[in-house]
N, CA, C and O atoms as a Maestro MAE file, in Angstrom:
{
 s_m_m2io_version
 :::
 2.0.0
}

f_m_ct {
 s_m_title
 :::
 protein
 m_atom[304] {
  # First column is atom index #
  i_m_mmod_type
  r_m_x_coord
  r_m_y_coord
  r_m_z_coord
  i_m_residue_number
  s_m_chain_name
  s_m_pdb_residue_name
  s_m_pdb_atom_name
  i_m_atomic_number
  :::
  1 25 13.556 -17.022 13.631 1 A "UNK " " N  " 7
  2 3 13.013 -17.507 12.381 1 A "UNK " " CA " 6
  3 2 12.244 -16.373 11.702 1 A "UNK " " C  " 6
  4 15 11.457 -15.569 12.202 1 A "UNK " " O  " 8
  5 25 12.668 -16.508 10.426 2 A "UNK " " N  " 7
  6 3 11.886 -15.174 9.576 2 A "UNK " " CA " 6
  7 2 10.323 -15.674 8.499 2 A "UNK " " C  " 6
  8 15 10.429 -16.667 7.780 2 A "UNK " " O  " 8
  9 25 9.352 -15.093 8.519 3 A "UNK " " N  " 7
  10 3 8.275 -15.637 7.807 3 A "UNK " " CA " 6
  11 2 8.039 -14.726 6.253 3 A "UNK " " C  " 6
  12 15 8.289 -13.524 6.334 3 A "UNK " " O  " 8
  13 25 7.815 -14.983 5.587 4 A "UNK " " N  " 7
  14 3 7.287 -14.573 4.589 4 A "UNK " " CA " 6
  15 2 5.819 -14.511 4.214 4 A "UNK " " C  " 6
  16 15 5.174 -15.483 3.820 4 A "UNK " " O  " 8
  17 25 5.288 -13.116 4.392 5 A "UNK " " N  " 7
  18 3 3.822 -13.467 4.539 5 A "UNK " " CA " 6
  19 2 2.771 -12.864 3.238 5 A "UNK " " C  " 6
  20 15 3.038 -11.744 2.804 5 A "UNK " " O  " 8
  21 25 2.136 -13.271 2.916 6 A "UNK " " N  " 7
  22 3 1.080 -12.826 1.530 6 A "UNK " " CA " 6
  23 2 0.305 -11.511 2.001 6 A "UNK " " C  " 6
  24 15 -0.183 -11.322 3.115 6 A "UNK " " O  " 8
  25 25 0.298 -10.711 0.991 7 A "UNK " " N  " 7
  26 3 -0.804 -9.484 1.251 7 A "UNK " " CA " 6
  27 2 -0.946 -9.100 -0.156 7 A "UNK " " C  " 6
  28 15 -0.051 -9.228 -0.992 7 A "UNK " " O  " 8
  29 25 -2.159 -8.605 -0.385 8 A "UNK " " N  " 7
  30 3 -2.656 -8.313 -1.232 8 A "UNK " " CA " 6
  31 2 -1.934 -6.525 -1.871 8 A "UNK " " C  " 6
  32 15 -1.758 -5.620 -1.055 8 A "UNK " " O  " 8
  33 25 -1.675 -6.370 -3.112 9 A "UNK " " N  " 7
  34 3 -1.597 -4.933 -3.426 9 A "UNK " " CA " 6
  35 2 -2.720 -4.280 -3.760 9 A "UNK " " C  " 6
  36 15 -3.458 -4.664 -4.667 9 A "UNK " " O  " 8
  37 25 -2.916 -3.317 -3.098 10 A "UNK " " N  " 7
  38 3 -3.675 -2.386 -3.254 10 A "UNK " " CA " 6
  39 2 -3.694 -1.284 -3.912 10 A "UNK " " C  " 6
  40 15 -4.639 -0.555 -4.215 10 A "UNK " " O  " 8
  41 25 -2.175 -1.177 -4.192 11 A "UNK " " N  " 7
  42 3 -1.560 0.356 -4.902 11 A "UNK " " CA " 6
  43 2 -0.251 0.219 -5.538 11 A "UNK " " C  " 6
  44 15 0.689 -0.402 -5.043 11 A "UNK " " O  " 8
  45 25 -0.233 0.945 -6.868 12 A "UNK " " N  " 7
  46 3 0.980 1.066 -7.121 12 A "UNK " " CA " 6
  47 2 1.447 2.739 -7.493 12 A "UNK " " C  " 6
  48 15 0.753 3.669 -7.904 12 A "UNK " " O  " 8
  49 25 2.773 2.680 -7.193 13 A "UNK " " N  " 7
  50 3 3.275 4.277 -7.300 13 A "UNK " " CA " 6
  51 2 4.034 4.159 -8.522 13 A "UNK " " C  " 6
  52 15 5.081 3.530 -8.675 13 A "UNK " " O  " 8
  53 25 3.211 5.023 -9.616 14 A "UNK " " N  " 7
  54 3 4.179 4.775 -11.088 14 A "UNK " " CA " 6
  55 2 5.422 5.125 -11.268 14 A "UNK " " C  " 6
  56 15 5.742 5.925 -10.390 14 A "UNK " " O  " 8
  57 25 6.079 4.953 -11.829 15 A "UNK " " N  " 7
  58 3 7.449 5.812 -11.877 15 A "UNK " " CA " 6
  59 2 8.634 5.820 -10.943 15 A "UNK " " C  " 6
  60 15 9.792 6.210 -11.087 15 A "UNK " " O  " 8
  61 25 7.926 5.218 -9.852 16 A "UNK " " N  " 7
  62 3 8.726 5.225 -8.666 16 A "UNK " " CA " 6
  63 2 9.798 4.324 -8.576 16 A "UNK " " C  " 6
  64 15 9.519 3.136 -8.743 16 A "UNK " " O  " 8
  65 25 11.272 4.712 -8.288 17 A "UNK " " N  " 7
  66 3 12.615 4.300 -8.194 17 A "UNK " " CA " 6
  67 2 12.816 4.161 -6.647 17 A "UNK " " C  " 6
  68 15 13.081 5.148 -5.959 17 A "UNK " " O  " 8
  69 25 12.673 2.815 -6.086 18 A "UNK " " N  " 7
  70 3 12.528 1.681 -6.617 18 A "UNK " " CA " 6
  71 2 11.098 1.446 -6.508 18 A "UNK " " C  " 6
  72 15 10.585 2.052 -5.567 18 A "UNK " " O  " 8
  73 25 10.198 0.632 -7.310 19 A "UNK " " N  " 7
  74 3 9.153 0.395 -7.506 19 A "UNK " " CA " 6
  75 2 8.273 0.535 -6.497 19 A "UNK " " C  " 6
  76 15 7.726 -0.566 -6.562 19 A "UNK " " O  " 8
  77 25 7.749 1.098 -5.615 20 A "UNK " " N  " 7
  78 3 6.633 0.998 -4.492 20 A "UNK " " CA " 6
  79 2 4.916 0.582 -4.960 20 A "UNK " " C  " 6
  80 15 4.228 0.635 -5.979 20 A "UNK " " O  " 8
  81 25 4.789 0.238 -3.816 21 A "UNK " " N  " 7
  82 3 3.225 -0.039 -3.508 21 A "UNK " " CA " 6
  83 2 2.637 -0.535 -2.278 21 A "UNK " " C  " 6
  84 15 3.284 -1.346 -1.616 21 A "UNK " " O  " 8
  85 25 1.564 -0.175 -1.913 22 A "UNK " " N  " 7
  86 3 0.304 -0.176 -0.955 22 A "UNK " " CA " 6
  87 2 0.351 -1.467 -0.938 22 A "UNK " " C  " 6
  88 15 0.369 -1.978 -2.058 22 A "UNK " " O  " 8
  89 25 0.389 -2.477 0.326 23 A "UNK " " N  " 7
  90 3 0.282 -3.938 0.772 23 A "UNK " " CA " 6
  91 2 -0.315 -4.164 1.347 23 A "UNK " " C  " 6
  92 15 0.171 -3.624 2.341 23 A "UNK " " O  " 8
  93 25 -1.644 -4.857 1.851 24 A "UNK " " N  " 7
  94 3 -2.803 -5.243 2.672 24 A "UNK " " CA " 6
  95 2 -2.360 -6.589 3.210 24 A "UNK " " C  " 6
  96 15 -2.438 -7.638 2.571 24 A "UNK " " O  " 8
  97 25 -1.964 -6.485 4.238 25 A "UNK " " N  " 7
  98 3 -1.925 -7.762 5.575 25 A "UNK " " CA " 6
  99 2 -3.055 -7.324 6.403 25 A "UNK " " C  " 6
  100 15 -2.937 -6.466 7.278 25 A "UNK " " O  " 8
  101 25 -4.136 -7.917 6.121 26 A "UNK " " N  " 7
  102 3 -5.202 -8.634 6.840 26 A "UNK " " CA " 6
  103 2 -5.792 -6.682 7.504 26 A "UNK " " C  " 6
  104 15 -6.196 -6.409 8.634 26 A "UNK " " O  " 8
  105 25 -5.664 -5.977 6.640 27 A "UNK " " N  " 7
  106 3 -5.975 -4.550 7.509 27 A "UNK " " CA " 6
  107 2 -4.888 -3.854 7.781 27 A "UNK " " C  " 6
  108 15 -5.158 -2.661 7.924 27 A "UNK " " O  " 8
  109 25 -3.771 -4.106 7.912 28 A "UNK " " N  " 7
  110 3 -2.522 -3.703 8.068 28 A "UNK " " CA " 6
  111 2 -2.120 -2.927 6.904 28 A "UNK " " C  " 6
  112 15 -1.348 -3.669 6.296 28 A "UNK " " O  " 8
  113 25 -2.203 -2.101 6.427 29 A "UNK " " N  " 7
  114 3 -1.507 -1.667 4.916 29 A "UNK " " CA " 6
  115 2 0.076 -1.073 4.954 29 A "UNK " " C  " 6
  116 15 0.292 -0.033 5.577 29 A "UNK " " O  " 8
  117 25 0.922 -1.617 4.419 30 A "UNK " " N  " 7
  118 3 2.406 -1.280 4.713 30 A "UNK " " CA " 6
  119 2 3.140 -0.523 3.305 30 A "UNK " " C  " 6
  120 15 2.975 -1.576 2.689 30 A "UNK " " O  " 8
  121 25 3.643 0.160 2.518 31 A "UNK " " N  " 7
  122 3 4.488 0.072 2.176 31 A "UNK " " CA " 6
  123 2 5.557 -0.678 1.490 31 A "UNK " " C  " 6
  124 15 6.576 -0.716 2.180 31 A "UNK " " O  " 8
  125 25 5.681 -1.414 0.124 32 A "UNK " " N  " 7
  126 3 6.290 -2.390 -0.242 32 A "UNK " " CA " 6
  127 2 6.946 -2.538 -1.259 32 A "UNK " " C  " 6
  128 15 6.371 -2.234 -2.304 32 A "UNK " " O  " 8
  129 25 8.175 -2.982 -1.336 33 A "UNK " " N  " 7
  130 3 9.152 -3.026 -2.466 33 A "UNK " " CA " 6
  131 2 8.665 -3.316 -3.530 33 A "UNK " " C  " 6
  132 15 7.521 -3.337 -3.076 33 A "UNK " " O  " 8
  133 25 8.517 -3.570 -4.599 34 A "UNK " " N  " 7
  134 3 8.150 -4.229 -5.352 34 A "UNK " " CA " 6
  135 2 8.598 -4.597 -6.813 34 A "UNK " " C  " 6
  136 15 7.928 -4.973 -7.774 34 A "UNK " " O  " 8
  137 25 10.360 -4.299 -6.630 35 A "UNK " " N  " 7
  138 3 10.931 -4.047 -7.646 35 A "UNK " " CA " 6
  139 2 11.089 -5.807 -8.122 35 A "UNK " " C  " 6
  140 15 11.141 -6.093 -9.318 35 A "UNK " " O  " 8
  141 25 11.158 -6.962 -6.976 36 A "UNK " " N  " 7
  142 3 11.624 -8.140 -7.589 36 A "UNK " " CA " 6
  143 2 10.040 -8.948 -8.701 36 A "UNK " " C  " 6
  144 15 10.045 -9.884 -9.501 36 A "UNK " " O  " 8
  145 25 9.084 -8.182 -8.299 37 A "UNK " " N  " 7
  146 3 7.968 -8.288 -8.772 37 A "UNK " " CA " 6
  147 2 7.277 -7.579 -9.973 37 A "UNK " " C  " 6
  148 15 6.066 -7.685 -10.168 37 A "UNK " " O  " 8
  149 25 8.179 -6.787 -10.839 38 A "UNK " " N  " 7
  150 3 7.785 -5.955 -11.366 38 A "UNK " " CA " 6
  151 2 6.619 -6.307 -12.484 38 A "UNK " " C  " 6
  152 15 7.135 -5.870 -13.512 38 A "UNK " " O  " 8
  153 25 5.843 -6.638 -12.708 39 A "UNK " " N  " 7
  154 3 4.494 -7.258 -13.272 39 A "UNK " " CA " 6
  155 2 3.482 -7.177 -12.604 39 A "UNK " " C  " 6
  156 15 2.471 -6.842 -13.221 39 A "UNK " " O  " 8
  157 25 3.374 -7.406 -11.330 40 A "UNK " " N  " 7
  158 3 2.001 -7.448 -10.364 40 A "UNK " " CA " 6
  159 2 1.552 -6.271 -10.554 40 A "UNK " " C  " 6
  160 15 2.185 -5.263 -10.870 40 A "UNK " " O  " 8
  161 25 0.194 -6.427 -10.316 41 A "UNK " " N  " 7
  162 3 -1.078 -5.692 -10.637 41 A "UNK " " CA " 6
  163 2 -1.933 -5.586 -9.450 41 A "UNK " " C  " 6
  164 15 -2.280 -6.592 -8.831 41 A "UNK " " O  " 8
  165 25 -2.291 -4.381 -9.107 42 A "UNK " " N  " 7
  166 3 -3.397 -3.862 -8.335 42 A "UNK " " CA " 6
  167 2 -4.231 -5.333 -8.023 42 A "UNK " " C  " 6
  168 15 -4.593 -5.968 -9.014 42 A "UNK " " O  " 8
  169 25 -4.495 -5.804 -6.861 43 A "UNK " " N  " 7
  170 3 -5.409 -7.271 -6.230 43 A "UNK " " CA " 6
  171 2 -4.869 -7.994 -6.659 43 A "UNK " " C  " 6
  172 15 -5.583 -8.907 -7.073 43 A "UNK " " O  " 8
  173 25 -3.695 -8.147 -6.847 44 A "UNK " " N  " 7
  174 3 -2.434 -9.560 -6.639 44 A "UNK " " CA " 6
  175 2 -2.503 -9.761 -5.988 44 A "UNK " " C  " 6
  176 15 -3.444 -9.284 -5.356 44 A "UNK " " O  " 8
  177 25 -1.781 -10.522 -5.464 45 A "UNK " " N  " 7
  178 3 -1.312 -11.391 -3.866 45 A "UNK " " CA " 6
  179 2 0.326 -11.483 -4.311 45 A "UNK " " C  " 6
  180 15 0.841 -11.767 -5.393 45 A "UNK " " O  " 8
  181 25 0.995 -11.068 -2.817 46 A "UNK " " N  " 7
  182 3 2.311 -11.405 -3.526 46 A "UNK " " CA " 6
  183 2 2.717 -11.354 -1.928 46 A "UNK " " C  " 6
  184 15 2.072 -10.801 -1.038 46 A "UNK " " O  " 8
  185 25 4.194 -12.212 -1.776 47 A "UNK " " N  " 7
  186 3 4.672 -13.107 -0.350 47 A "UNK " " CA " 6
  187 2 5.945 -12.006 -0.146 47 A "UNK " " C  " 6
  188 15 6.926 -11.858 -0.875 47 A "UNK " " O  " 8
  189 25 5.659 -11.424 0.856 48 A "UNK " " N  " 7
  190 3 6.618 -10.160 1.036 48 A "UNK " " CA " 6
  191 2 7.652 -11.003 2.620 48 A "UNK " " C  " 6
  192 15 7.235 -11.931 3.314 48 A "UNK " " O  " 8
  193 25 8.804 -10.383 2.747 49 A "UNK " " N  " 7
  194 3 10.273 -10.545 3.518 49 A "UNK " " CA " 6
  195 2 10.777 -9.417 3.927 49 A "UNK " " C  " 6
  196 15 11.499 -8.928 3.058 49 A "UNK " " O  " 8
  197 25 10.706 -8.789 4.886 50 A "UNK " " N  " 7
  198 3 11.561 -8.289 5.281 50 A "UNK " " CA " 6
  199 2 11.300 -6.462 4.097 50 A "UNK " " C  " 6
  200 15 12.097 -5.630 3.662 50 A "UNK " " O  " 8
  201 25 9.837 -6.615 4.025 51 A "UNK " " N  " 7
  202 3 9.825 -4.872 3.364 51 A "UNK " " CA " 6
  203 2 9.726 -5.634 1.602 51 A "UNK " " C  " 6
  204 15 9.103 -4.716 1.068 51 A "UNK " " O  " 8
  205 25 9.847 -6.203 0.981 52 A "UNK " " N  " 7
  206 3 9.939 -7.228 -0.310 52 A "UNK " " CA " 6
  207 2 9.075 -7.767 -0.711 52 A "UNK " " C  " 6
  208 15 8.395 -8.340 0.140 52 A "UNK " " O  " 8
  209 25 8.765 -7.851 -1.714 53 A "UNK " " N  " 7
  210 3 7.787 -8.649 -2.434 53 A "UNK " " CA " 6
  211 2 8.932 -9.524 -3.257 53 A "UNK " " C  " 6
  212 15 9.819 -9.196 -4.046 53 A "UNK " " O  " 8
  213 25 8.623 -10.426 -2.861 54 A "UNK " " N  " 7
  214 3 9.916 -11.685 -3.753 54 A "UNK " " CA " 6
  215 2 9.365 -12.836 -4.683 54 A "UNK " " C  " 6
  216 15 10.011 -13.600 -5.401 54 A "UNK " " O  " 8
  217 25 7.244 -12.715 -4.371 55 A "UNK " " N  " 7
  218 3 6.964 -13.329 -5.487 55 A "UNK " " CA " 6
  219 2 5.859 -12.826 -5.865 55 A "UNK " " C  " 6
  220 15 5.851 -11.600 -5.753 55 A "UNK " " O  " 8
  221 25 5.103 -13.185 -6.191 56 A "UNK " " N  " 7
  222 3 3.694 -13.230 -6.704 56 A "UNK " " CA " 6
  223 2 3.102 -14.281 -6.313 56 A "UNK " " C  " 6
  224 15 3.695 -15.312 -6.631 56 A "UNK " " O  " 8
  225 25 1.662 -14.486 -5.446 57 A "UNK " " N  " 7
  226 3 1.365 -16.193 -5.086 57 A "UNK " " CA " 6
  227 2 -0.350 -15.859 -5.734 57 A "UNK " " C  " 6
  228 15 -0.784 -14.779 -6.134 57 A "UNK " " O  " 8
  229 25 -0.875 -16.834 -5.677 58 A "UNK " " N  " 7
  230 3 -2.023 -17.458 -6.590 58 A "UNK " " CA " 6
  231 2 -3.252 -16.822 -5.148 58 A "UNK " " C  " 6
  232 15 -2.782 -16.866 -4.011 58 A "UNK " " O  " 8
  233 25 -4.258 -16.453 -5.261 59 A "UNK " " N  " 7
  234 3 -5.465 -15.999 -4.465 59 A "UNK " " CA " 6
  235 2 -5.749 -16.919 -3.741 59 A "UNK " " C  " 6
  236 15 -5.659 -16.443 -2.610 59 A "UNK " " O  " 8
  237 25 -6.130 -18.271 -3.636 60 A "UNK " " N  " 7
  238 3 -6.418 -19.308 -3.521 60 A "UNK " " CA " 6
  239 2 -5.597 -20.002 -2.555 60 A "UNK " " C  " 6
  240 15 -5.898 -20.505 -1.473 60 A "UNK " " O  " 8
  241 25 -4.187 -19.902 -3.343 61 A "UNK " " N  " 7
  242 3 -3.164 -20.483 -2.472 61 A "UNK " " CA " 6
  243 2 -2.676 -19.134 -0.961 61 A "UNK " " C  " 6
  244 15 -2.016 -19.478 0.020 61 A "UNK " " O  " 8
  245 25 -3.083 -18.035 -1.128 62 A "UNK " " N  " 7
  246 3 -2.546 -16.412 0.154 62 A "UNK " " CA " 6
  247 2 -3.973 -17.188 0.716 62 A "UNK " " C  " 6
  248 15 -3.714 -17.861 1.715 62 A "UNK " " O  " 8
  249 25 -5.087 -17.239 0.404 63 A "UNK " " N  " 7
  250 3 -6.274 -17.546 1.135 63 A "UNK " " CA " 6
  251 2 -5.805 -18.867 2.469 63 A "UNK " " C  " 6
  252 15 -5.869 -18.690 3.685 63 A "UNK " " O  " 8
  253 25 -5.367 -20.099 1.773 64 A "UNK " " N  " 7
  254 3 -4.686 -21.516 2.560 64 A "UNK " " CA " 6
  255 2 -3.687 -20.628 3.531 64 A "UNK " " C  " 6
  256 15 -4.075 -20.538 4.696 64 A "UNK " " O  " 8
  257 25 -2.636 -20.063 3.251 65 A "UNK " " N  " 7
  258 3 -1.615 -20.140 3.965 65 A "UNK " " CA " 6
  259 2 -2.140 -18.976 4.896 65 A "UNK " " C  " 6
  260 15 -1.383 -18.788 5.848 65 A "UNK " " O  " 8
  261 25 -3.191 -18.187 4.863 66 A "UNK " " N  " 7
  262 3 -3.369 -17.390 5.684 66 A "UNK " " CA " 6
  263 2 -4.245 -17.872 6.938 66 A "UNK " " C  " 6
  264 15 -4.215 -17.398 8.074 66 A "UNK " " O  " 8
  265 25 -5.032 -18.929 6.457 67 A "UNK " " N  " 7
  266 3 -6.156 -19.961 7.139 67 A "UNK " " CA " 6
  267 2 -4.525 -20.861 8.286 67 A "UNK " " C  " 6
  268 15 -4.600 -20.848 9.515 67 A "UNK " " O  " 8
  269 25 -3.507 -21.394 7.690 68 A "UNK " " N  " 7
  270 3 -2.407 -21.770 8.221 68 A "UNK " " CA " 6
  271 2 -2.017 -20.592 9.556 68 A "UNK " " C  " 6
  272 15 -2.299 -20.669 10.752 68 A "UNK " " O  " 8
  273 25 -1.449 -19.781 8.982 69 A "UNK " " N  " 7
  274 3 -1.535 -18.659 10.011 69 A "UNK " " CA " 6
  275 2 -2.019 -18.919 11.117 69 A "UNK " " C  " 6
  276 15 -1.523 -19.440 12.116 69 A "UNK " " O  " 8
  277 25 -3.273 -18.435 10.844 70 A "UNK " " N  " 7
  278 3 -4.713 -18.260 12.169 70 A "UNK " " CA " 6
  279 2 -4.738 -19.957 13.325 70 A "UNK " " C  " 6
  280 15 -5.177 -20.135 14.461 70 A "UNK " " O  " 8
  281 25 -4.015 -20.952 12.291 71 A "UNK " " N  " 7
  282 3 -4.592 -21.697 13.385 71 A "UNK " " CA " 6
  283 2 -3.277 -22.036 13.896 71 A "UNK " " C  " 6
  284 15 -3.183 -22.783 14.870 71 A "UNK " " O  " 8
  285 25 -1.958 -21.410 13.157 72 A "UNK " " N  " 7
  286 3 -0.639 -21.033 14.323 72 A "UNK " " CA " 6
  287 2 -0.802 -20.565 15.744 72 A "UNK " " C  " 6
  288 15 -0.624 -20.860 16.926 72 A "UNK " " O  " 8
  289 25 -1.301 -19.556 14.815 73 A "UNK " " N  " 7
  290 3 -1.595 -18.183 16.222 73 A "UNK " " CA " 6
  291 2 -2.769 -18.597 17.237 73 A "UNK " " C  " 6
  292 15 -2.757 -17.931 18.271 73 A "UNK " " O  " 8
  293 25 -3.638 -19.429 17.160 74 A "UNK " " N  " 7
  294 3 -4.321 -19.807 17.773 74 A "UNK " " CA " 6
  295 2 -3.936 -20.848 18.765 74 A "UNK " " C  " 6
  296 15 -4.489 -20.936 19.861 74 A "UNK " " O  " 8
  297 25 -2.945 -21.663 18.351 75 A "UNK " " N  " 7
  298 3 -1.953 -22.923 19.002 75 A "UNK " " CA " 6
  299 2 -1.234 -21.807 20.052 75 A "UNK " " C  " 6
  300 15 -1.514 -22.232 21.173 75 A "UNK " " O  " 8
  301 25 -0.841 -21.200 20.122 76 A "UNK " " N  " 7
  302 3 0.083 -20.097 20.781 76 A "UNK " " CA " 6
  303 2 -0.540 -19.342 22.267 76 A "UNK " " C  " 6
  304 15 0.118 -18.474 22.841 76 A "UNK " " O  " 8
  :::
 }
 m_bond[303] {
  # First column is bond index #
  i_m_from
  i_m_to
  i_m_order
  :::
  1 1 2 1
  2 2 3 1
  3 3 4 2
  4 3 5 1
  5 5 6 1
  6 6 7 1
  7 7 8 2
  8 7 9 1
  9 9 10 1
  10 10 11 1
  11 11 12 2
  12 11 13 1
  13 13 14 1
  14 14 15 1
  15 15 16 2
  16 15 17 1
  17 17 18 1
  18 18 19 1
  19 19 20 2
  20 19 21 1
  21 21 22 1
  22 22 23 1
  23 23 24 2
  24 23 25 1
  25 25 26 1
  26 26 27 1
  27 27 28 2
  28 27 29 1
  29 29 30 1
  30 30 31 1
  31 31 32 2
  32 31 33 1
  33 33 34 1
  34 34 35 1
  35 35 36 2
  36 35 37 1
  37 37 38 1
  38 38 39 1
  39 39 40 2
  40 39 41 1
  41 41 42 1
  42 42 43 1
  43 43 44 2
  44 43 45 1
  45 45 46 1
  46 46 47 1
  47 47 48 2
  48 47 49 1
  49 49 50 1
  50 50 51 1
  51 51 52 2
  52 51 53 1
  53 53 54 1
  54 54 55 1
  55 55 56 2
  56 55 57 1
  57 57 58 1
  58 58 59 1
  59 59 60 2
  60 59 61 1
  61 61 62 1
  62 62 63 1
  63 63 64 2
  64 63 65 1
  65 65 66 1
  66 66 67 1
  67 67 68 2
  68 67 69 1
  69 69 70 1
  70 70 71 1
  71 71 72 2
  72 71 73 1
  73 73 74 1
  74 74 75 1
  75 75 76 2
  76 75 77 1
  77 77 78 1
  78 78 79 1
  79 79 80 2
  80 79 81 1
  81 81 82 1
  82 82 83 1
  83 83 84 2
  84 83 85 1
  85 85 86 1
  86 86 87 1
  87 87 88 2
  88 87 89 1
  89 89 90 1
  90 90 91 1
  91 91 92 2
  92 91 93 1
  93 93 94 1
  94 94 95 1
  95 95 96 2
  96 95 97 1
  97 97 98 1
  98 98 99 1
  99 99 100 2
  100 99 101 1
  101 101 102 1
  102 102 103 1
  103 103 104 2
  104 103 105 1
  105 105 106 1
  106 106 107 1
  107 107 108 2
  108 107 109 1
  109 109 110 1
  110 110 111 1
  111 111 112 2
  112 111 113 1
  113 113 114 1
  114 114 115 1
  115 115 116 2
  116 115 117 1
  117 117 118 1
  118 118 119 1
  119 119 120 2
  120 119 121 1
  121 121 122 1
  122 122 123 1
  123 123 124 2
  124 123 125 1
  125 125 126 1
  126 126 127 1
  127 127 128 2
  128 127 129 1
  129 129 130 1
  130 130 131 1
  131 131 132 2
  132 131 133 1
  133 133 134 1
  134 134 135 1
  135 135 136 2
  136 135 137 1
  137 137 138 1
  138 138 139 1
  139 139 140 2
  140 139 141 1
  141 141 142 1
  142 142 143 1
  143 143 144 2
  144 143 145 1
  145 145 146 1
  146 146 147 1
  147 147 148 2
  148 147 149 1
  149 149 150 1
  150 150 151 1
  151 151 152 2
  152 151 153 1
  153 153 154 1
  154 154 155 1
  155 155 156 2
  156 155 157 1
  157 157 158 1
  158 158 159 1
  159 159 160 2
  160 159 161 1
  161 161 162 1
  162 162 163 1
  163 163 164 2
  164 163 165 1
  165 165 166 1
  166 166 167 1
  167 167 168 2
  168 167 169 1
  169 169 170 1
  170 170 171 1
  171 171 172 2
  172 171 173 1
  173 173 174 1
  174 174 175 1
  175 175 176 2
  176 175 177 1
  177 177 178 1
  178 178 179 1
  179 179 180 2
  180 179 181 1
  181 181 182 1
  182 182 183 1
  183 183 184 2
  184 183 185 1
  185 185 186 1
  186 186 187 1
  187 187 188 2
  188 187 189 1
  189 189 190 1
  190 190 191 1
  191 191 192 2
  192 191 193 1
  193 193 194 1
  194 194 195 1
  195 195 196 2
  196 195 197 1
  197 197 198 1
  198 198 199 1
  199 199 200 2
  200 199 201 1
  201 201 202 1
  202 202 203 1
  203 203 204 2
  204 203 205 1
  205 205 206 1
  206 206 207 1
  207 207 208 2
  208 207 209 1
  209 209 210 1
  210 210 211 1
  211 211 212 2
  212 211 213 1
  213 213 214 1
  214 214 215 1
  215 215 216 2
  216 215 217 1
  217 217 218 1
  218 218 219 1
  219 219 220 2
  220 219 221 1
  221 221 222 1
  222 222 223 1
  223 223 224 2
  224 223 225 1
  225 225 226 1
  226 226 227 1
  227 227 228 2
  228 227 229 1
  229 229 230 1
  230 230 231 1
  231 231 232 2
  232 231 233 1
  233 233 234 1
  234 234 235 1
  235 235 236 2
  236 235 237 1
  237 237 238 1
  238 238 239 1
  239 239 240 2
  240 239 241 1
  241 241 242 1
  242 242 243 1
  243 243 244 2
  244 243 245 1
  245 245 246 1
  246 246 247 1
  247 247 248 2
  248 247 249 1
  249 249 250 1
  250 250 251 1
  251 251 252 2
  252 251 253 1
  253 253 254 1
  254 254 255 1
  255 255 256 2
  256 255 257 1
  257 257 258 1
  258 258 259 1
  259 259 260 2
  260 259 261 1
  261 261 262 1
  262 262 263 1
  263 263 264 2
  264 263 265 1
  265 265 266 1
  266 266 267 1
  267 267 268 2
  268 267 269 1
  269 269 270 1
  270 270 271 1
  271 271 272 2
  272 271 273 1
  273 273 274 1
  274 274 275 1
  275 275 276 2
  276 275 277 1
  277 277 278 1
  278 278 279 1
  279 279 280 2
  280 279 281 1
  281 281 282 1
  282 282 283 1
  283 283 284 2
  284 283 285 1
  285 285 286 1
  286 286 287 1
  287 287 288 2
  288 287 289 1
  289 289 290 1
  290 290 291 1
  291 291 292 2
  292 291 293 1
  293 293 294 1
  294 294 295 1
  295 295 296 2
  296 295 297 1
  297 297 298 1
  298 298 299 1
  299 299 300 2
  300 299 301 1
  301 301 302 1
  302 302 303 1
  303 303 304 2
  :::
 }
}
């Protein structure tokens, strides 16, 4: 099973073919597509797949599903 998980952008690389940027999972900073997203802005939140940003999600709502997360991983 594959998850799709929220991280915050931290960075964007202008100009860049295909769109990159800086992704914050919880301290984790990765590397991230960001061409299906092309609008997001520096402290977005956006639900990345597999290296992808495929949406944009609401602060509020990455905050819930990350609280979801923790009490996955805690069941485990």
């Amino acid at each position: 099973m594959c998850q799709a998980i929220p991280g915050e952008v931290l960075a964007i690389t202008p100009n860049s073919q295909p769109l990159v940027g800086r992704v914050d999972f919880r301290g984790m900073v990765r590397e991230i597509c960001l061409d299906c997203v092309p609008d997001v802005a520096i402290g977005e939140f956006v639900i990345v797949h597999a290296g992808f940003a495929i949406s944009k999600m609401d602060k509020e709502e990455a905050k819930k599903t990350l609280e979801l997360f923790d009490i996955l991983d805690s069941a485990s």
